[in-house]
C-alpha positions in Angstrom: 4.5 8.0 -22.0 2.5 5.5 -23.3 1.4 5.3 -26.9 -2.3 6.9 -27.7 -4.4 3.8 -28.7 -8.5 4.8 -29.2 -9.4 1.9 -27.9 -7.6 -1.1 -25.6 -9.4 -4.4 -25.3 -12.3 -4.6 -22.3 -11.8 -6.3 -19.5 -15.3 -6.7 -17.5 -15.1 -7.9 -13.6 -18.0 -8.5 -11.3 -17.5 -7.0 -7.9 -19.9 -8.7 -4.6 -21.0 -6.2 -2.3 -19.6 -7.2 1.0 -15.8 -6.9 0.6 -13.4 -7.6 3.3 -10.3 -5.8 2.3 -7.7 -3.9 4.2 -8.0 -2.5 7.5 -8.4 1.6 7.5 -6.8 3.6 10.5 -9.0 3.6 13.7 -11.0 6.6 13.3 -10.9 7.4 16.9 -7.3 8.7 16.9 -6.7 8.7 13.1 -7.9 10.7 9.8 -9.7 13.8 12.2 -7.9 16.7 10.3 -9.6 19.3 8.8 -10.1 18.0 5.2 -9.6 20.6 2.1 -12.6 21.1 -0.4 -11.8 19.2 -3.9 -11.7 21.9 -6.2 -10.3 20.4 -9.1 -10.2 17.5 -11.8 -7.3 15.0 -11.9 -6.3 15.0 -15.7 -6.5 11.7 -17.4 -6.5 13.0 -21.2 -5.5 9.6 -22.4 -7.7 7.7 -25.1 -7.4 4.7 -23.5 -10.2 2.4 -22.8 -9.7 -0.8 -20.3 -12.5 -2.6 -18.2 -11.3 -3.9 -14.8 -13.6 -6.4 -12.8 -12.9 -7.3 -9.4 -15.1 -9.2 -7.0 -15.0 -8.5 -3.7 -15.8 -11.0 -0.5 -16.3 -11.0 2.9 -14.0 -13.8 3.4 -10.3 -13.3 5.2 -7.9 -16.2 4.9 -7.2 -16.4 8.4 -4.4 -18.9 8.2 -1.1 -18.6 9.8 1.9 -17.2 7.7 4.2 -19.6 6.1 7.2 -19.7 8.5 6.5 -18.3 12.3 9.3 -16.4 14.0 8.7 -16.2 17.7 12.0 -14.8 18.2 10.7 -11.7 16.6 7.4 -11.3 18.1 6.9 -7.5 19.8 6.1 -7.2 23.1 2.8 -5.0 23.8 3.1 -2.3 24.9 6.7 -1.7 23.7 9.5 -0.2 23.8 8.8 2.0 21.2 5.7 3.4 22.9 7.9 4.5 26.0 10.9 6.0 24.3 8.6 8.2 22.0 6.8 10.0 25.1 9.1 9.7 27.9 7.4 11.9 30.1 4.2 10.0 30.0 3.0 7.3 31.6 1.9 4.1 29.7 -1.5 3.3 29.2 -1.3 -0.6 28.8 -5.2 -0.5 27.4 -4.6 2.4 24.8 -1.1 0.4 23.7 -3.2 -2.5 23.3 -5.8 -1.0 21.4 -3.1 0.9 19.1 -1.7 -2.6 18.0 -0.8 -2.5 14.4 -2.5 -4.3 11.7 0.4 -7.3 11.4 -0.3 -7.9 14.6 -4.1 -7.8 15.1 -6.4 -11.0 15.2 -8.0 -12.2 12.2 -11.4 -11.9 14.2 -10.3 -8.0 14.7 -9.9 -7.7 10.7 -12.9 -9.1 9.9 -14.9 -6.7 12.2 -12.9 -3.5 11.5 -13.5 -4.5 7.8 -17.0 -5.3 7.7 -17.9 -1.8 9.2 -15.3 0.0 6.8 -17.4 -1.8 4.1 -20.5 -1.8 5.6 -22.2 0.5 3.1 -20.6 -0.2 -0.3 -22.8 -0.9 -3.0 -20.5 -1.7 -6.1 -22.1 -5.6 -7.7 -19.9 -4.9 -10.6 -17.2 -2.1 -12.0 -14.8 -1.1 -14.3 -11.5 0.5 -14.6 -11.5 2.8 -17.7 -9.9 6.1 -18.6 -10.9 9.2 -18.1 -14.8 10.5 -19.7 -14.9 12.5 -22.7 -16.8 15.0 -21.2 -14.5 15.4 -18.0 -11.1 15.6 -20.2 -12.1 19.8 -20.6 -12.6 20.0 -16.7 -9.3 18.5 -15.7 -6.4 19.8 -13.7 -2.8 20.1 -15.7 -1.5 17.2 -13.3 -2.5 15.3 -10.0 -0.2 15.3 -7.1 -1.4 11.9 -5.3 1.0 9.9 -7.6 4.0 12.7 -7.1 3.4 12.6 -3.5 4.7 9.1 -3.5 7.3 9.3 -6.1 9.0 12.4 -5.5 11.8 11.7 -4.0 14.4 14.0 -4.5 11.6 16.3 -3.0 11.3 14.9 0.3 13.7 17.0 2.5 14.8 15.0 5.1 17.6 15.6 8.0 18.4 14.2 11.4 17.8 17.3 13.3 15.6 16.9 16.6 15.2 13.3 16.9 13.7 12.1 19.4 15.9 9.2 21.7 13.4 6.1 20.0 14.6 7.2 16.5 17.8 8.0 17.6 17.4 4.3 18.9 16.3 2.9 15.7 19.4 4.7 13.4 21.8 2.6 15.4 20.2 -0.5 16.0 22.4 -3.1 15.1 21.6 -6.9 15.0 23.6 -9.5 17.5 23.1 -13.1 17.8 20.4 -13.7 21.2 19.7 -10.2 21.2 15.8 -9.3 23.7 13.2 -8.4 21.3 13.0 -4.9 20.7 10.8 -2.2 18.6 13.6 -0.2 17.6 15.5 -3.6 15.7 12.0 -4.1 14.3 11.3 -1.3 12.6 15.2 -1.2 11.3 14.4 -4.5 9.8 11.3 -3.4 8.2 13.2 -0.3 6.5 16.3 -2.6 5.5 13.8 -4.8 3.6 11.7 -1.7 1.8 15.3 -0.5 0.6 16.1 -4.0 -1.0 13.0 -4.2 -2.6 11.5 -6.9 -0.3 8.9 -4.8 0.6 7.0 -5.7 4.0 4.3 -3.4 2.9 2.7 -0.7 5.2 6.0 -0.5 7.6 4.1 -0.6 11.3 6.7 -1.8 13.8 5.3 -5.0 14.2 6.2 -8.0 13.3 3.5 -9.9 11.1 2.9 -11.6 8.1 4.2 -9.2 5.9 7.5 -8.8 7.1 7.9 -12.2 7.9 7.4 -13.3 4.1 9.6 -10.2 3.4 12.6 -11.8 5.2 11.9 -15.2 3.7 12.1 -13.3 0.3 15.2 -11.5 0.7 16.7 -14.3 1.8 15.7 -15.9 -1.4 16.7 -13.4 -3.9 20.4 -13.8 -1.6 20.6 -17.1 -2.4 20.1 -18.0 1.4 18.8 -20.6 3.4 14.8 -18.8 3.5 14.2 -19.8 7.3 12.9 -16.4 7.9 14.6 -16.1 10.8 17.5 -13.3 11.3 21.1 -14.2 11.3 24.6 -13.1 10.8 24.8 -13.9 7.0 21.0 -12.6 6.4 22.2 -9.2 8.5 25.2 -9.0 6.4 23.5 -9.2 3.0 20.6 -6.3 4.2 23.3 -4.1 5.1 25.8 -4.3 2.2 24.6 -2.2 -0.1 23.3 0.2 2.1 25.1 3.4 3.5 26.3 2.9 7.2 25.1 6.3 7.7 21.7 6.1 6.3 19.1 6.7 8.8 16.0 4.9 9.1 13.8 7.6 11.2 14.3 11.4 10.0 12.7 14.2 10.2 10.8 15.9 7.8 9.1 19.8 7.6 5.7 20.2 6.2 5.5 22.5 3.2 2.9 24.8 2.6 2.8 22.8 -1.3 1.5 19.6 1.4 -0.9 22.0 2.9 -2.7 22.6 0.2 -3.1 19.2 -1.6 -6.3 18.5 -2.4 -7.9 16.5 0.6 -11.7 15.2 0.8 -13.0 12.7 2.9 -14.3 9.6 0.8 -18.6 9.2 0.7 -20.1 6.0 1.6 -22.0 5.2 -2.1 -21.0 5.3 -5.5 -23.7 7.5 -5.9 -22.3 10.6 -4.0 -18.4 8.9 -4.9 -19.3 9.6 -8.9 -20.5 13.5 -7.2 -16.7 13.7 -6.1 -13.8 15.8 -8.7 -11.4 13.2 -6.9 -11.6 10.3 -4.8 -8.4 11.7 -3.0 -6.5 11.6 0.4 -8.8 11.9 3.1 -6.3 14.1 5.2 -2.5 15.0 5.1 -1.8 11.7 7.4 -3.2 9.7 4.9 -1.2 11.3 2.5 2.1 11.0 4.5 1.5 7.1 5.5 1.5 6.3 1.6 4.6 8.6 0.5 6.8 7.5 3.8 5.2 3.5 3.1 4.1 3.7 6.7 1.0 2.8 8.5 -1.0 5.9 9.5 -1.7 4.5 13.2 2.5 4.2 13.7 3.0 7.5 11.9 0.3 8.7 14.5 3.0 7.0 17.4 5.7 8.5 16.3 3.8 11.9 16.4 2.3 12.9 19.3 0.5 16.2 19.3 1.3 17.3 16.1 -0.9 19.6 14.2 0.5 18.8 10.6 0.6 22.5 10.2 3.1 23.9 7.5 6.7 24.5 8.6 6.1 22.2 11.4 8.6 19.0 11.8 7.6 15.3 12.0 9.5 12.2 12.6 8.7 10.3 9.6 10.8 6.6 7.7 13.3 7.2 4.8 12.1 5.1 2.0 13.8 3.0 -0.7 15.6 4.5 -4.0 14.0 3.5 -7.4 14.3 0.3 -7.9 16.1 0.4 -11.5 15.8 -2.4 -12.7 13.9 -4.0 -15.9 10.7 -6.2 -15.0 10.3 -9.1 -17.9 8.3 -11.2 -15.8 6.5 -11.3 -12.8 5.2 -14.7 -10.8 1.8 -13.8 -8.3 1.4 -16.6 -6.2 -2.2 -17.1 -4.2 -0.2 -19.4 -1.6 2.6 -17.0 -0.7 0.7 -13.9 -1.0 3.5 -12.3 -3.0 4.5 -10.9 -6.1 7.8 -11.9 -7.4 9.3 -9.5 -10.1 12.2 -10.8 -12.6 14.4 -9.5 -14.9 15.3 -12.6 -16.8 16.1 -15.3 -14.4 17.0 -12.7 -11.6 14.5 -12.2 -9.0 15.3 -8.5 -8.3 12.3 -7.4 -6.2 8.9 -8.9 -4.2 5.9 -7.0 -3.0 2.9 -8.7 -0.5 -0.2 -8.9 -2.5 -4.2 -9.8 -2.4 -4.8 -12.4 -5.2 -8.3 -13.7 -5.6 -10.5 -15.9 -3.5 -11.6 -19.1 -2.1 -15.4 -17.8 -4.0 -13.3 -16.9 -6.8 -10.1 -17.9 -7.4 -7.2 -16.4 -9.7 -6.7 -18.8 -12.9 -3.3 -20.5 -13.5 -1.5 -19.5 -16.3 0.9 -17.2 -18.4 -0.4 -14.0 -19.4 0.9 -11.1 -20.9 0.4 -7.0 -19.5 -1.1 -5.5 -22.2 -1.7 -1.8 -21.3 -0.9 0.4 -18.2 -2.6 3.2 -16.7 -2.1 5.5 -13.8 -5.0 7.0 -12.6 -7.8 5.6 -13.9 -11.9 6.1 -13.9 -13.8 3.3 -12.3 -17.1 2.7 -13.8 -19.0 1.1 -11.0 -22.4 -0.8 -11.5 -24.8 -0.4 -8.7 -27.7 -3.2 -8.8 -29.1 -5.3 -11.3 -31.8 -5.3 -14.0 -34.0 -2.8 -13.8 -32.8 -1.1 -10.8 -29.0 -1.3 -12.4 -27.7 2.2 -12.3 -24.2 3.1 -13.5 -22.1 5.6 -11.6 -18.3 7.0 -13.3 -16.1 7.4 -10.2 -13.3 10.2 -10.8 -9.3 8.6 -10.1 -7.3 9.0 -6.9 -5.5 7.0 -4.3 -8.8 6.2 -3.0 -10.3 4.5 -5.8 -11.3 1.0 -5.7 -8.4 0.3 -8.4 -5.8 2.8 -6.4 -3.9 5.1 -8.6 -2.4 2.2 -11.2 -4.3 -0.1 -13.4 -2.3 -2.9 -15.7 -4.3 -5.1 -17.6 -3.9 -8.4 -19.0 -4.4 -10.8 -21.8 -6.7 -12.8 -19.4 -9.7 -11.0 -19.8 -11.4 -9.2 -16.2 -7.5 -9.7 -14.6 -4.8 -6.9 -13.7 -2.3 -6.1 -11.2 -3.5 -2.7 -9.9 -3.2 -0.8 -6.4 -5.3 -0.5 -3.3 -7.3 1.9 -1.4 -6.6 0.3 2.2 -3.0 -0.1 2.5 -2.9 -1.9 6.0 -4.7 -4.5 4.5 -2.9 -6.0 1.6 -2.5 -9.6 2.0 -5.9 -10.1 4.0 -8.2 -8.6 1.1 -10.0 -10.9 -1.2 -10.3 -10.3 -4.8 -11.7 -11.4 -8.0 -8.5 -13.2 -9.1 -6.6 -9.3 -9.8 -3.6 -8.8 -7.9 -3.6 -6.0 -5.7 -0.5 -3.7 -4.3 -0.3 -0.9 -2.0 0.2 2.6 -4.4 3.5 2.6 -3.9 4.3 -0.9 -4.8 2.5 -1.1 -7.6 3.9 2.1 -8.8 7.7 0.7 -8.6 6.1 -1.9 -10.5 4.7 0.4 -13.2 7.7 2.2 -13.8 9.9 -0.8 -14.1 7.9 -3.2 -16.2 6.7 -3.0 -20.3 3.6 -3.9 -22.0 4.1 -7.7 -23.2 5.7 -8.5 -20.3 4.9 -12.2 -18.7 2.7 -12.8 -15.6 2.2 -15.8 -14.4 -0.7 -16.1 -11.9 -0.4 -19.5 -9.5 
């Protein structure tokens, strides 16, 4: 636990209205469960006070990713989409339509973005800890952030798999092998469980995973063509159990059933009315604990109700990483975040830093206090018609569920609402993760710790 401090040095950020961050599920086949009233307060009783600031523009940097791979390039629709539901024809418009977020155009972005933004009206906010008054009303302890961390919790098996993921746990790499969704997605998992993470794992190959590979390849000591090849297969695999399965299944507990779940307002106004800006629905919930995007979760399973005791096909996700952060190295050019301990790189994560409006600075900086689950006080106008709004933490917060400020006053490496998106938001010069990465982040790095933003 962090030590009680009454007060931690402010960090202000300015935040423009029309963001273009990640890309949410389609709402036409994604986030339409029944949603669970709020009925409690996420306890933040920590007298700690931080400002975050983090502008927010409608600009995407729509240009290509460092190193292409057209080796790797899915076909659409795939393989994948025909193994899962055998006994049903393909619809080559819906399998177009379904394309992940790696793979969609950055014209498609832009669009699905503007409308999920459409209606914020943040112009400036900060990330603080939790009110005064609310510390009375809170719950004993918030279950977004174990959702994602517990582990030992998540009872998986291979029982019932379907032929795809059966397809997928025995995939096995061979030079001139014919593109295939079920090699994809085991290169995907092989990266998450070396701590190159490829972000919100989808099935196709895009940006993400491509820097991914580059990455491991790097912390290998290999030639970083980003390209797949005996050596590179060899290192991905060799501290990984043969039998490890990439695709198990998982029952739903009645504990997942009654999370707290409330669809997310459009307006800081009826946000700050909210006891938690928490998972929309249980997908939600299950694309950020299994780090998968809620659209392939969706593929995977067909006609599920999400009903307790019922079973879903769902990826097995990395160990801890263990290992002591010292340093970290965000780079605007690569899109990444490369974590050190010492010299070693150890781990890398894709990221959002900054802005073509407003770039990151260059320099070393130093973290200087870490939060999970912090209050966002969000500004809403200016000068006389400024009103001030305290939005309540949760993965949907506009700072996710981890804030980590630095010396470099209005900058932090913090998580992200929109998962799908990371890498193609734009930000105020903070660094943004998806929850889960920045929470392997939190539990591995100190205060004092060096951060170099390029």
């Amino acid at each position: 636990m962090m030590k009680m401090k009454p007060l931690i040095t402010a960090i202000s950020i300015a935040i423009v209205t029309a963001s273009v961050s990640a890309v949410a599920a389609p709402a036409d086949n994604t986030r339409t469960l029944p949603v669970r009233t709020a009925d409690s307060m996420p306890s933040i009783a920590k007298k700690v006070s931080l400002d975050v600031q983090e502008n927010r523009s409608s600009s995407i940097d729509g240009r290509a990713p460092v190193v292409a791979t057209p080796a790797l390039k899915p076909n659409t629709p795939d393989r994948m989409t025909q193994l899962i539901d055998e006994k049903q024809e393909v619809d080559v418009e819906t399998a177009q339509q379904a394309v992940s977020a790696d793979n969609m155009t950055v014209e498609e972005l832009a669009r699905k973005d503007v409308q999920s933004d459409s209606t914020d009206d943040i112009s400036e906010g900060q990330a603080v800890a939790a009110p005064t008054a609310a510390i009375s009303d809170a719950s004993p302890a918030d279950t977004s952030i174990k959702s994602i961390e517990d582990v030992n919790g998540k009872k998986h098996t291979t029982l019932n798999l379907s032929n795809y993921a059966k397809q997928v746990n025995g995939a096995t790499w061979t030079p001139n092998m014919k593109v295939n969704s079920a090699m994809t997605i085991k290169m995907q998992a092989l990266l998450d469980w070396n701590h190159a993470s490829p972000g919100a794992i989808d099935g196709g190959w895009g940006m993400n995973s491509k820097k991914a590979l580059i990455n491991f390849q790097t912390m290998k000591g290999l030639p970083a063509t980003g390209k797949m090849d005996q050596k590179t297969w060899d290192a991905l695999n060799k501290n990984i159990p043969a039998n490890k399965p990439v695709l198990v299944t998982y029952t739903i507990t009645e504990d997942d059933i009654k999370t707290n779940f409330a669809s997310t307002p459009a307006g800081s106004e009826a946000k700050s009315k909210m006891k938690g800006l928490y998972y929309q629905d249980i997908k939600e919930m299950f694309g950020e604990r299994f780090h998968m995007d809620v659209r392939y979760l969706d593929k995977l399973n067909k006609n599920k109700q999400y009903k307790a005791g019922e079973t879903i096909t769902v990826l097995n996700t990395r160990a801890p990483l263990k290992q002591r952060i010292n340093r970290v190295v965000a780079n605007k050019a690569d899109k990444t975040l490369y974590a050190y301990n010492g010299d070693k790189l150890v781990a890398t994560y894709p990221t959002t830093i900054g802005s073509d409006a407003t770039p990151s600075p260059q320099g070393s900086f130093k973290i200087i206090n870490k939060v999970k689950m912090p209050w966002y006080k969000a500004t809403v106008g200016k000068g006389a018609d400024k009103q001030i709004h305290m939005l309540p933490p949760g993965p949907n917060s506009p700072v996710g569920v981890v804030w980590m400020g630095l010396s470099k006053p209005s900058y932090g490496i913090h998580g992200s609402p929109k998962p799908e998106g990371i890498s193609r938001q734009a930000s105020a010069g903070c660094v943004r993760l998806t929850n889960w990465d920045v929470l392997e982040v939190y539990a591995n790095i100190e205060n004092g710790a060096t951060v170099e933003l390029k």
